[in-house]
C-alpha positions as CSV (number, residue, x, y, z in Angstrom):
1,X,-19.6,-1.0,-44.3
2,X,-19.0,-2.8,-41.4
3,X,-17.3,-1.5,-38.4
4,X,-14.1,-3.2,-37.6
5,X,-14.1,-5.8,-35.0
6,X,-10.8,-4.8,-33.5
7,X,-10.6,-1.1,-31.9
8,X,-7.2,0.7,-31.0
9,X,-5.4,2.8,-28.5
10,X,-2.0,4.3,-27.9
11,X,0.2,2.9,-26.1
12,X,4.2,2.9,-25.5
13,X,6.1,-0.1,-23.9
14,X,8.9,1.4,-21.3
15,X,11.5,-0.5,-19.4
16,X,11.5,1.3,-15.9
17,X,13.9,0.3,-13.6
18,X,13.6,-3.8,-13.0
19,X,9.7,-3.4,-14.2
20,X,8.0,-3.1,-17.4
21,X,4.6,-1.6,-18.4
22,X,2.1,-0.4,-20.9
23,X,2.7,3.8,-20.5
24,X,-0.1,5.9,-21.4
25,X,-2.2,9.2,-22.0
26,X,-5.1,9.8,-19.5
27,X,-7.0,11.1,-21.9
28,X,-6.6,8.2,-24.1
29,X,-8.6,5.9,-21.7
30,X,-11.7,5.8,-19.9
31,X,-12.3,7.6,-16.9
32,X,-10.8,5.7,-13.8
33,X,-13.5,3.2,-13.0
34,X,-14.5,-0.3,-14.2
35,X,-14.5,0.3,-17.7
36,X,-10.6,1.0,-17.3
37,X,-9.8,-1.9,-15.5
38,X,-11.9,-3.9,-18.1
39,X,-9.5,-2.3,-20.9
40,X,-6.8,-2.8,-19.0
41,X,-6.3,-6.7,-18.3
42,X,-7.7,-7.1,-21.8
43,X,-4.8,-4.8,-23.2
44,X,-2.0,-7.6,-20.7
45,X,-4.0,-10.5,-21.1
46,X,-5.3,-11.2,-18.4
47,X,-6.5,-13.6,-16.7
48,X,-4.3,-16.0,-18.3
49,X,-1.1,-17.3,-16.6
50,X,1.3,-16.6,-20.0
51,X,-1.2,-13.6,-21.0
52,X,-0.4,-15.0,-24.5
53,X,-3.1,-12.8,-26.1
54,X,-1.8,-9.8,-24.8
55,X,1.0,-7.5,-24.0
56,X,1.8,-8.7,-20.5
57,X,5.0,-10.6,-19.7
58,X,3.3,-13.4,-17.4
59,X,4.8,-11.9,-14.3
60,X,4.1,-9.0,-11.6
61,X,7.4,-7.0,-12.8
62,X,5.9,-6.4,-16.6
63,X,2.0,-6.7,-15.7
64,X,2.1,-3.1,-14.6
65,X,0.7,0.1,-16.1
66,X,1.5,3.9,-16.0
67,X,-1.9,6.7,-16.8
68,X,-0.1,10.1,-17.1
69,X,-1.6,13.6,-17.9
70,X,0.0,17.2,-17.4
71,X,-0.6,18.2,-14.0
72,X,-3.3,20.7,-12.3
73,X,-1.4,21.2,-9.0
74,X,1.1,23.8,-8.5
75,X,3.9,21.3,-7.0
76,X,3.9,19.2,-9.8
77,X,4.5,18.6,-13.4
78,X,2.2,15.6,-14.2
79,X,0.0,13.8,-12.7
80,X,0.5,9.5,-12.3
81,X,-1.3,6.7,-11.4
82,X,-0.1,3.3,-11.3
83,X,-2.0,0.0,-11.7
84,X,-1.0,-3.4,-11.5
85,X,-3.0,-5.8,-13.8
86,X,-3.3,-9.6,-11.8
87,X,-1.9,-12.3,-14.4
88,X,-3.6,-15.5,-13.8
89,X,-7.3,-14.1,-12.1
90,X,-9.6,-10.7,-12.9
91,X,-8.2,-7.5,-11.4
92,X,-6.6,-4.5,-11.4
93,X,-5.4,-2.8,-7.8
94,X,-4.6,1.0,-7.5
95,X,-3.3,0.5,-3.7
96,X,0.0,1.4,-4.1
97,X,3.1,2.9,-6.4
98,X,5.8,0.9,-7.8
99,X,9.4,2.8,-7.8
100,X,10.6,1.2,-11.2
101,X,7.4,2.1,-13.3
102,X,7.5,5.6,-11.5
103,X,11.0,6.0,-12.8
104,X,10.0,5.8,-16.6
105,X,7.1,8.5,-16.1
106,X,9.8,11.4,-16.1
107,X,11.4,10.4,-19.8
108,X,7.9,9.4,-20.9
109,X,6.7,12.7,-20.0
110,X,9.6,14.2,-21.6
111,X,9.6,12.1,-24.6
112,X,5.8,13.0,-25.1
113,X,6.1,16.7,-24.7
114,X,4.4,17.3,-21.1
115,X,7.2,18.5,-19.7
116,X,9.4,21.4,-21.3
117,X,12.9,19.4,-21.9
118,X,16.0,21.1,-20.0
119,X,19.2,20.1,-22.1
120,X,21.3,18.0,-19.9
121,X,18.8,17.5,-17.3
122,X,15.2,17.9,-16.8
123,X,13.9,17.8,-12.7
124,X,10.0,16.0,-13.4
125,X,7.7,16.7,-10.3
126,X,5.6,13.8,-10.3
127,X,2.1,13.7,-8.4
128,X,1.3,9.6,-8.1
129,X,-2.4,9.7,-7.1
130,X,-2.3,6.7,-5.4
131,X,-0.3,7.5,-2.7
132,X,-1.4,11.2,-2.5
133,X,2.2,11.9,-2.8
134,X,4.8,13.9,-4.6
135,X,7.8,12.6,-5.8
136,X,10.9,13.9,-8.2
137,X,12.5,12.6,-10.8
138,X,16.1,14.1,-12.1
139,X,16.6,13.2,-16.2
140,X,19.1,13.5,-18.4
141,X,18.6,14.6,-21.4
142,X,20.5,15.0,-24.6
143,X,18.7,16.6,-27.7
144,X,15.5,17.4,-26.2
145,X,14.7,13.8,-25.6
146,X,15.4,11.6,-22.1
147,X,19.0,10.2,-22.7
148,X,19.3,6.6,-22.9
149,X,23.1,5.5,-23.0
150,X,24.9,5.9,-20.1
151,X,27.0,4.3,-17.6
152,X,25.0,3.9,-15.1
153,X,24.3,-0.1,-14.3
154,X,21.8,-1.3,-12.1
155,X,21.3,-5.3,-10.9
156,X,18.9,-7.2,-13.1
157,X,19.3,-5.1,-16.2
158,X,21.8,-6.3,-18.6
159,X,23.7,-3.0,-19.9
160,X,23.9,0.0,-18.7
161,X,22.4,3.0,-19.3
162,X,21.3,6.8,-18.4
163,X,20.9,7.2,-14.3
164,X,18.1,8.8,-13.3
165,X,17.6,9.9,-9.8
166,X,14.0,9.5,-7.9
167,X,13.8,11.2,-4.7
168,X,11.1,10.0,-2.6
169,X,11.9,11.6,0.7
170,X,7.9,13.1,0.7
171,X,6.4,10.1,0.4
172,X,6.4,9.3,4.2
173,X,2.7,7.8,5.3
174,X,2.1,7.1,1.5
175,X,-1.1,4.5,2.1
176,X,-2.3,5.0,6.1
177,X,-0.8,8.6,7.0
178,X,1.9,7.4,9.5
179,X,5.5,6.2,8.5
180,X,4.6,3.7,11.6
181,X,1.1,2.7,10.9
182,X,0.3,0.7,14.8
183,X,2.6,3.6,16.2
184,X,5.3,1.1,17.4
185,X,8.4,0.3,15.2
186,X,7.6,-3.7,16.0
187,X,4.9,-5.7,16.5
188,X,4.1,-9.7,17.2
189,X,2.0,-11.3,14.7
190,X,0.8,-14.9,15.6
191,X,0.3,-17.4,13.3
192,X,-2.0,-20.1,12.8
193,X,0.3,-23.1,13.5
194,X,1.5,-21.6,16.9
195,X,4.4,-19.4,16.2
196,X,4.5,-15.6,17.0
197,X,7.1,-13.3,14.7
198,X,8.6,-10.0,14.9
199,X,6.8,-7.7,12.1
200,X,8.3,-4.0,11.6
201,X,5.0,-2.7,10.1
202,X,6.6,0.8,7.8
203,X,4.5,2.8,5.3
204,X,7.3,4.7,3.4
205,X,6.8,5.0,-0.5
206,X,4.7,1.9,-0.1
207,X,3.5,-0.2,3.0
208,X,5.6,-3.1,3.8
209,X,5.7,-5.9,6.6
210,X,9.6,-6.5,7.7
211,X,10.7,-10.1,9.0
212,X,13.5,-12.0,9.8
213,X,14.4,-14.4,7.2
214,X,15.5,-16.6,9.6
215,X,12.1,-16.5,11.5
216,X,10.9,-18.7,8.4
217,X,13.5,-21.3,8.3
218,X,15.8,-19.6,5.6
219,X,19.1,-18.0,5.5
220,X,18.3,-14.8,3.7
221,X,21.1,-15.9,0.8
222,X,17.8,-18.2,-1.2
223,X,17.5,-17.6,-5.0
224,X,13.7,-17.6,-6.8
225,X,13.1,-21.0,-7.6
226,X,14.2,-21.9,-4.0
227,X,11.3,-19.7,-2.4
228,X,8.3,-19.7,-4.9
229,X,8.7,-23.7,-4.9
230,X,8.8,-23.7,-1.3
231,X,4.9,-23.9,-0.4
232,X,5.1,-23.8,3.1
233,X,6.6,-21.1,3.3
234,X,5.0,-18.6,0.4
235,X,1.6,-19.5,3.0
236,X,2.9,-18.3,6.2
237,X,4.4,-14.9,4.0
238,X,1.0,-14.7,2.8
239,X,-0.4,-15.6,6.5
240,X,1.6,-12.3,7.6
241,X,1.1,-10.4,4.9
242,X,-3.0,-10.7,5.7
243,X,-2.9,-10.1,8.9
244,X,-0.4,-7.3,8.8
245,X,-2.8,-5.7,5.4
246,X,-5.3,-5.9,8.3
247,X,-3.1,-4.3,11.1
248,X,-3.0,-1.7,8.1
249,X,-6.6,-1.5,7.4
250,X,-6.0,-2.3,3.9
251,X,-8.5,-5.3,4.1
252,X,-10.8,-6.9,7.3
253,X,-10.1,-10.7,7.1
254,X,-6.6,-11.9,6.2
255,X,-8.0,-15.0,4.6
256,X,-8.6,-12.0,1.6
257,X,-5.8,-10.2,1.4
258,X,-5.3,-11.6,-2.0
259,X,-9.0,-10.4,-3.5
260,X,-8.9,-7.2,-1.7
261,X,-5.1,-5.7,-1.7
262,X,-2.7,-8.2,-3.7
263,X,-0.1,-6.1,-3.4
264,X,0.2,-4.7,-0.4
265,X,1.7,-4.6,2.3
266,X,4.4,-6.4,0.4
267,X,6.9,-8.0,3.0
268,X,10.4,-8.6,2.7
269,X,13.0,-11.4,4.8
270,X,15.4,-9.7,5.9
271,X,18.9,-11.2,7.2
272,X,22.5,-9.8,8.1
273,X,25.1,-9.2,5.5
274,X,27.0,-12.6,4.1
275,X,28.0,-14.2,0.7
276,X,25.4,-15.4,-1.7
277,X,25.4,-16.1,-5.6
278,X,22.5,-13.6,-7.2
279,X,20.4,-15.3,-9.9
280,X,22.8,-14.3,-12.6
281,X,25.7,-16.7,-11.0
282,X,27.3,-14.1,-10.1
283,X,28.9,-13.7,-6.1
284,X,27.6,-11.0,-4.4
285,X,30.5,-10.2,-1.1
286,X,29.4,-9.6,2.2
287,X,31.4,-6.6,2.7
288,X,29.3,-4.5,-0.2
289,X,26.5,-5.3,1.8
290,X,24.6,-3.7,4.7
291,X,21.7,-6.3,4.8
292,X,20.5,-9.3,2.6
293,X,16.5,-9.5,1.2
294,X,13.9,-11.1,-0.2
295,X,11.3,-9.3,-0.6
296,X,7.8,-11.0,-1.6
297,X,5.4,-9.6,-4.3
298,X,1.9,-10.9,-4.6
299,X,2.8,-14.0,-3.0
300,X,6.3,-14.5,-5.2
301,X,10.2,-13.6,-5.0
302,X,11.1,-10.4,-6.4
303,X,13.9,-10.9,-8.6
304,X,15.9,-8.0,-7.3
305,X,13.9,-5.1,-5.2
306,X,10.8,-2.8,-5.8
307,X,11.7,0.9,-5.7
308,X,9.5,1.7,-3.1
309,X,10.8,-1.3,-1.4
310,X,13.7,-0.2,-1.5
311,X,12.7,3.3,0.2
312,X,10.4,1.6,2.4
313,X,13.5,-0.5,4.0
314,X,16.0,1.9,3.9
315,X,13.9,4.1,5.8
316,X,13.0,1.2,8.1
317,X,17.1,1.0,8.9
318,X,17.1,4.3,10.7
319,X,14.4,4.1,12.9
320,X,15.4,2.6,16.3
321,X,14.0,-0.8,17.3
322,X,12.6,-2.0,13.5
323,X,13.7,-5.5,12.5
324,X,15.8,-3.7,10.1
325,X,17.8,-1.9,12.1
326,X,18.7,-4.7,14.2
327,X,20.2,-6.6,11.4
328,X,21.9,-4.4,8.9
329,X,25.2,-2.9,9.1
330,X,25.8,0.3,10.7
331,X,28.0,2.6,8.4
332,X,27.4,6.1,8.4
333,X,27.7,7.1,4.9
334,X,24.1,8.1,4.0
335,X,23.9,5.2,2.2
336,X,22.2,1.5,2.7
337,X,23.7,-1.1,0.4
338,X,21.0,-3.7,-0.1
339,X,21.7,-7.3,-0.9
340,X,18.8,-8.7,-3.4
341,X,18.4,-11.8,-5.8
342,X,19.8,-10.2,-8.6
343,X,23.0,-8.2,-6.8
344,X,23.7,-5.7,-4.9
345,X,21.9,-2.1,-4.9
346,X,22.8,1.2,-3.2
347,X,20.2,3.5,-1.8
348,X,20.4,6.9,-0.5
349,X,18.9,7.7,2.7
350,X,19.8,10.6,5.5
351,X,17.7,11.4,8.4
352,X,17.7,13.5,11.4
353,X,16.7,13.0,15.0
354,X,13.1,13.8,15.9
355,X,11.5,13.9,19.6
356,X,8.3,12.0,18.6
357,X,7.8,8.5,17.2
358,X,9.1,7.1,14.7
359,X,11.7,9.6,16.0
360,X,13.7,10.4,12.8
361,X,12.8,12.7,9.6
362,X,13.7,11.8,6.5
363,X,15.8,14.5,4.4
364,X,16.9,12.1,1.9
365,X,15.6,8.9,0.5
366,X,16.7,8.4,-2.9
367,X,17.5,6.0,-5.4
368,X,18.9,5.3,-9.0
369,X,17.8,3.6,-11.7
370,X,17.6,3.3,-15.6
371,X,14.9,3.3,-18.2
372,X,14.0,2.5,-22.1
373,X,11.5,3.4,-24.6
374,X,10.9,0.3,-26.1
375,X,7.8,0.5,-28.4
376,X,5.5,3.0,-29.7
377,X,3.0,1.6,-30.5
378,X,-1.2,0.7,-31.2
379,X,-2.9,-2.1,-29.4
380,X,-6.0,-3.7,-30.5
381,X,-8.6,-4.9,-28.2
382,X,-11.9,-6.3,-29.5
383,X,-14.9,-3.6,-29.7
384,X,-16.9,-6.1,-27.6
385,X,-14.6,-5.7,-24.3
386,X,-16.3,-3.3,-22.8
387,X,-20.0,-4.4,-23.8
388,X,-22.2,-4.2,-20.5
389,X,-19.4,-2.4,-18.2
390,X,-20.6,-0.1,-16.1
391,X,-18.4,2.2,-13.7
392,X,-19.2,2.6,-10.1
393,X,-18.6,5.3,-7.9
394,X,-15.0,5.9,-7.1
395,X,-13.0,7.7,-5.1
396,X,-10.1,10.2,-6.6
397,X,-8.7,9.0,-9.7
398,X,-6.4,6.4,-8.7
399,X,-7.3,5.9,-4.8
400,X,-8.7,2.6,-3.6
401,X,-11.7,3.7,-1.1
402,X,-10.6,3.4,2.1
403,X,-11.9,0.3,4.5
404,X,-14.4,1.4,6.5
405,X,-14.3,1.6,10.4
């Protein structure tokens, strides 16, 4: 009989956070190498702009994928790796975390019987191998399964639903080893047309490049279709996102910072605290504010804020001299109220006095999100997607090799 042309794989479809991804089982997959990444844009749909014959959502929030497997190390419950699938071109990058997709791996881990299920709630140690870090996520749980209903509401979701607390206050140095990667909290990066800006360069949760909106010709206050149709200035972003991804040593020539680390450093425009409308229509009030931001995500507008972004700036606003100290608020709550696209989102950060650069420590840095099952499921792929791949050698599952000196 003949063999079908279609074969399958597990997957489940999870809302995390603002993001959305393909969750699976390690084991389910190849090993991490080309093969993978083969299966992987085949399983999204990629490269095709809509990725109409595939799961993908035709955008960098729900072209994202979480690998998850019961965990080896004694500080952690499961192991994670994140990979972000490119939409319109071939490629998958493993050079960074994403907070929102890390935020589902605790019920999904729960859900599938990982981790042991705590009635109430359930603290998930999660190892992401990307980042070599360990991070925690607190659950709630209600009949042995992650809770879903809740009143806990978070911008750019519609609804409400269970909070669950990440705490990422380990994950200090998470691509380059330093939480200030040059060992200054500014530098000056010139630009091809003339102009010199102010880049905080932090690598907290993920690396990021931090700018002063108005050092681009914007307020700070734009919505999406303001900034992605605004070529000029999506080229000098990705202009300072090269160079800065070389500052980094995530790539050698800024001209391919695209091919060799689409995703990071991502770099967000940050401004003062004043009144804008978020995408929704919605007025979002200066005074619930410490700082406005748009942050930029392979060369678009996030629609509200990446978790690690999130973690990256707030850390940013308590270390002396960074472009993000000098325009947020200063309340001293433990908490850094962040003004994004879609609304207004609190973070959690406390840190403590240190007498060597960046000169704090980071006790807290935490934030709070929701999440959904919202399909298990079985995806087909064609048999013949992986005829003639062959894996090269890799470095630890989940670790881009690093740029050589």
């Amino acid at each position: 009989m003949a063999e079908a042309e279609q074969a399958t794989i597990r997957c489940v479809i999870l809302r995390g956070g603002t993001s959305k991804g393909l969750y699976f089982h390690a084991g389910d997959l190849p090993p991490h190498g080309a093969r993978r990444d083969k299966l992987l844009q085949r399983l999204m749909g990629s490269p095709d702009m809509l990725q109409i014959d595939g799961l993908g959502g035709s955008r960098p929030i729900t072209s994202k994928v979480a690998i998850v497997s019961r965990s080896a190390r004694d500080d952690a419950d499961v192991d994670y790796t994140f990979a972000q699938v490119e939409i319109d071109r071939p490629g998958v990058f493993h050079n960074g975390n994403c907070g929102n997709i890390s935020a589902g791996v605790g019920p999904f881990a729960i859900d599938e019987g990982l981790v042991p299920a705590t009635e109430g709630k359930t603290e998930v140690r999660i190892y992401n191998t990307n980042t070599d870090k360990v991070l925690t996520a607190t659950v709630p749980v209600r009949g042995g399964k992650a809770q879903v209903e809740g009143s806990f509401a978070i911008p750019g979701v519609p609804g409400t639903g269970a909070e669950i607390v990440m705490n990422y206050a380990k994950t200090a140095g998470a691509a380059t080893g330093r939480v200030l990667p040059t060992g200054q909290p500014s530098d000056r990066i010139a630009l091809e047309d003339g102009r010199s800006v102010e880049v905080s360069l932090v690598d907290v949760a993920n690396p990021c490049a931090w700018v002063r909106a108005e050092d681009f010709g914007i307020t700070g206050s734009e919505g999406v279709e303001a900034i992605n149709n605004d070529a000029r200035l999506i080229a000098a972003v990705r202009e300072v996102r090269g160079k800065a991804a070389v500052k980094v040593g995530l790539c050698r020539d800024w001209h391919r910072v695209d091919e060799d680390s689409s995703a990071l450093p991502m770099v967000g425009l940050v401004a003062a605290p004043a009144e804008y409308r978020t995408v929704n229509g919605a007025r979002a009030e200066a005074d619930g504010m410490d700082l406005r931001v748009r942050l930029m995500f392979m060369n678009r507008l996030h629609e509200s804020i990446a978790g690690t972004g999130s973690m990256c700036l707030a850390a940013a606003s308590r270390i002396p001299g960074t472009v993000v100290a000098g325009v947020r608020r200063d309340r001293a709550d433990g908490v850094l109220r962040i003004g994004h696209p879609s609304g207004i989102m609190p973070v959690q950060v406390r840190a403590r006095e240190v007498g060597e650069a960046p000169f704090v420590a980071f006790e807290v840095l935490g934030f709070s999100r929701t999440a959904r099952r919202l399909m298990d499921c079985t995806a087909y792929y064609p048999r013949t997607t992986l005829d003639g791949v062959e894996d090269e050698a890799r470095t630890t599952a989940g670790r881009p090799a690093p740029i050589p000196a």
